[in-house]
N, C-alpha and C positions, 0 to 999 in steps of 0.2 A: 446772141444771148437774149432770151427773151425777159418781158421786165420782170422785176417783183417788187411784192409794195415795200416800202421804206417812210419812216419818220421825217426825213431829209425833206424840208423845205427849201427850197433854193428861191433867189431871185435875179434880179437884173436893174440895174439902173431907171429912174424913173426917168421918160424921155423929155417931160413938158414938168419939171419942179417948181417953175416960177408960177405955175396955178392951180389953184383947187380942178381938179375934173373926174370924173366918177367911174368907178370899174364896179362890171355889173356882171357874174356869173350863178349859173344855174348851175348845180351837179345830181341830178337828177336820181344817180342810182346808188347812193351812199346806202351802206350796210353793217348795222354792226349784230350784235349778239343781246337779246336779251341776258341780265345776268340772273332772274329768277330762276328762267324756266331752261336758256340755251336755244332758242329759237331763235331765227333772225328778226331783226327791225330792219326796214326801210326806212328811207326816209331822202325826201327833195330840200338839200341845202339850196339858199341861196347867199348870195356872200356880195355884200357892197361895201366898194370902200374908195376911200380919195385917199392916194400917195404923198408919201412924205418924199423920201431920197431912194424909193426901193416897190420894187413891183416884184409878186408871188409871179414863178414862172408855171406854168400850168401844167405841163409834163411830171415835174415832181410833187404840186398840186394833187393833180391822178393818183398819182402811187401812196401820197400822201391820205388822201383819203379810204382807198384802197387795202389800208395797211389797220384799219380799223373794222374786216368783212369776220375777224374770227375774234374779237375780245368781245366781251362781255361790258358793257355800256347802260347806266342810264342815261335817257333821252336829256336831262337838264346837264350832268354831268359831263358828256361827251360833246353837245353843246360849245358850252364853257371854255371844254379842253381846246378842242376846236379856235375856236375863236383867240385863245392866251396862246396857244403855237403861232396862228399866223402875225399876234400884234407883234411876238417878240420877233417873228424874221423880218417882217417889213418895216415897223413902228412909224406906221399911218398916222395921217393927221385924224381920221376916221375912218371904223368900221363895225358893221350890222352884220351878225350871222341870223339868219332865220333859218331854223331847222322843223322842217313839216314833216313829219312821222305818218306813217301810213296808220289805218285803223289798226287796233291790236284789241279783242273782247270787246271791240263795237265804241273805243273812244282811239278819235283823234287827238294827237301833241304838238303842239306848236311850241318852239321856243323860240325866243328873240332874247343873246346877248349883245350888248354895243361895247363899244369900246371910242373913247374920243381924247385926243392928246391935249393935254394940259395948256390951257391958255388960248387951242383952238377956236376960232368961231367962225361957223358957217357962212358965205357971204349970203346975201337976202336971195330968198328963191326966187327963180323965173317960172313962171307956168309955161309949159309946151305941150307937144303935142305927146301923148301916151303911148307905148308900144304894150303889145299883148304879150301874157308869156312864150318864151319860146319864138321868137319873133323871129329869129335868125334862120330857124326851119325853114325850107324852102321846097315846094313839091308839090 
């Protein structure tokens, strides 16, 4: 049966919970629907977060996002929504959605919601060494 998109967040047990460590994914071809006009929006999510007891599995992730190519969406809105689905499946010690919107009438959208669990605090940064986007491509 082939897939289709669904609401359904799933996860799986965080495998290292005794530390802060960072999950870092692009999804490059998010789609939804303008709700003016009925046109599509693109747009490059990116999604970083440090695990509480639960990690997004990324198959229902897909469908997940997938499931948003035919509703009608503003970019701050769906953002937002975005972001309140995944805190409630996971409920992260932290997370950053950034959603990049392609041009649409010659202006780009950026949104940035966070989300940070109550009492959390970061432990102090380390500088390292930077990776480019897309860094996993290989070719």
């Amino acid at each position: 049966m082939p897939s289709l998109p669904s609401k359904t967040l799933e996860t799986f047990p965080n495998p290292a919970p005794e530390r802060d460590f960072h999950i870092h994914m692009e999804i490059p071809e998010f789609t939804c629907l303008c709700p003016k006009t009925g046109q599509p929006d693109f747009a490059t999510l990116i999604l970083d977060y440090i695990p509480e007891k639960l990690c997004v599995e990324l198959k229902s992730l897909k469908l997940y996002m997938w499931s948003f190519r035919d509703e009608g969406c503003f970019h701050e809105a769906v953002t937002n929504r975005i972001l309140d689905d995944l805190v409630k499946a996971t409920k992260p010690r932290y997370m950053r959605l950034t959603a990049k919107f392609y041009v649409r009438g010659g202006i780009f959208t950026n949104v940035v919601a966070e989300h940070r669990k109550k009492g959390w605090k970061p432990a102090p940064k380390v500088e390292l060494a930077s990776f480019d986007t897309q860094s996993n491509t290989r070719g």
